[in-house]
C-alpha positions in Angstrom: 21.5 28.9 -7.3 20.4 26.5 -9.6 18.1 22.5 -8.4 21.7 20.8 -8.4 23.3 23.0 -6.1 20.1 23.5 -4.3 19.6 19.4 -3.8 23.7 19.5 -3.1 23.6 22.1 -0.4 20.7 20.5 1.6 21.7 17.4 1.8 25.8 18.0 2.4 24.1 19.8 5.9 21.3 17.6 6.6 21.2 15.1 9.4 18.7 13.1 8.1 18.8 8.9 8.8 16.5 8.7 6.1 15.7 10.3 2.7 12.5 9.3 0.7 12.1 10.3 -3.0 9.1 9.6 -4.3 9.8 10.6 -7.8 13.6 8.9 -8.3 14.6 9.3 -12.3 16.7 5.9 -13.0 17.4 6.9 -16.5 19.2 10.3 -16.0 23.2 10.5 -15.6 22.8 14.3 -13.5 20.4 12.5 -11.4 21.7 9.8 -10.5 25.2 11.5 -9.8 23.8 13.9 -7.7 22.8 11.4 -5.6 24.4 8.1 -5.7 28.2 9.3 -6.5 30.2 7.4 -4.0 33.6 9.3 -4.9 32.8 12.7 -4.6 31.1 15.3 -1.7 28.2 15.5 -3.6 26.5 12.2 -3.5 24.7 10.6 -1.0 26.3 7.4 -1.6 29.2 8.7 0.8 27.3 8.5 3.7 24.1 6.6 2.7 22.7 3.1 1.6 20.8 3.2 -1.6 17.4 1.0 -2.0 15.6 1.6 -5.2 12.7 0.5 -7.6 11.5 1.4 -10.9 8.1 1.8 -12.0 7.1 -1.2 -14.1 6.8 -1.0 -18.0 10.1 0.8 -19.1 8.9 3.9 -17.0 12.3 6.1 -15.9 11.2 6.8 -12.5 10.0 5.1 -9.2 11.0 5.7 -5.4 14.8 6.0 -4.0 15.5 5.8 -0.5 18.8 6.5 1.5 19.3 4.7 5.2 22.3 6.6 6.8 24.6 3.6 7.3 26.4 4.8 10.4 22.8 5.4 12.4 20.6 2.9 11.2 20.5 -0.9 10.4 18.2 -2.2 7.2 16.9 -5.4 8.7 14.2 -6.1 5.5 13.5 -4.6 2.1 10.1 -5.7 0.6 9.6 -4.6 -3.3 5.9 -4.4 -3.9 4.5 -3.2 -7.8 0.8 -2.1 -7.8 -0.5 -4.4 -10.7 0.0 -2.2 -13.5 -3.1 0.2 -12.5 -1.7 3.7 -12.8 1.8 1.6 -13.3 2.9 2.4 -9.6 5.2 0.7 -7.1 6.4 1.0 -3.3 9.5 0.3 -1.3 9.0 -1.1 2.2 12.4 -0.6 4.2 12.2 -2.3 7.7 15.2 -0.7 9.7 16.6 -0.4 13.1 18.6 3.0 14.6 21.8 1.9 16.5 21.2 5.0 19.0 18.0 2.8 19.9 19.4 -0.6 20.1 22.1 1.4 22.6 19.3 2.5 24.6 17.2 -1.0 24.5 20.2 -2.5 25.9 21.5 -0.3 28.8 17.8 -0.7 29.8 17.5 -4.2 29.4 21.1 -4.3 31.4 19.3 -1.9 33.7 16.1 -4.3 34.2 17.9 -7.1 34.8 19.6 -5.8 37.8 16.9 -4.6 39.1 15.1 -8.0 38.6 17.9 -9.7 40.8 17.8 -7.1 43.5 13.9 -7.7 43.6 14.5 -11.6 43.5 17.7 -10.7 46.3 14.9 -9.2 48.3 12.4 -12.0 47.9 14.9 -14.6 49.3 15.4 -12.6 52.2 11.7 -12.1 53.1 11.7 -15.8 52.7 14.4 -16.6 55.6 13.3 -14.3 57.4 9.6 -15.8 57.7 10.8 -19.3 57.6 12.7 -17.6 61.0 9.3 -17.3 62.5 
């Protein structure tokens, strides 16, 4: 089994929200099919948002990242180049998982019932000392 089928075999089973490639090659056509294709069961594009930066000064590579579109929400993407010491760059990805915003809300659904029985109670421990 050869890196293409390799790459293609992992990622067709994995159940990964988020891929990180540190060392993403822009400038090459197998590449960038393997993972980006949107029309075929190969690429990650199918399933996955692409965010992507190139190293600075005609350099082919940089850092890819995939956000599964069906789990997770990109709420930010911050591009940030490293001067041109060493020529390096980064990709800040601020995201939010829909399975969590599910949870945040039945709690906060949760919470605020609870918070009206409590204030239910007070108002009863209220009349019944004004009783007295």
């Amino acid at each position: 089994m050869d890196a293409f089928q390799t790459h293609t075999l992992y990622h067709q089973q994995s159940q990964a929200d988020i891929i990180c490639l540190q060392e993403y090659w822009f400038d090459s056509p197998a590449f960038r099919n393997l993972y980006e294709a949107k029309d075929s069961e190969v690429g990650l594009a199918t399933r996955y948002d692409f965010y992507g930066l190139k190293r600075p000064r005609h350099k082919e590579d940089g850092v890819g990242i995939f956000i599964d579109r069906q789990k997770m929400k990109v709420n930010d993407v911050r591009k940030i180049i490293y001067g041109y010491h060493g020529l390096r760059c980064a990709l800040l990805i601020h995201a939010s998982s829909f399975e969590k915003r599910r949870q945040v809300a039945a709690q906060a659904g949760s919470n605020s019932l609870r918070g009206r029985e409590r204030e239910r109670e007070r108002e009863r421990e209220e009349r019944e000392r004004e009783r007295f």
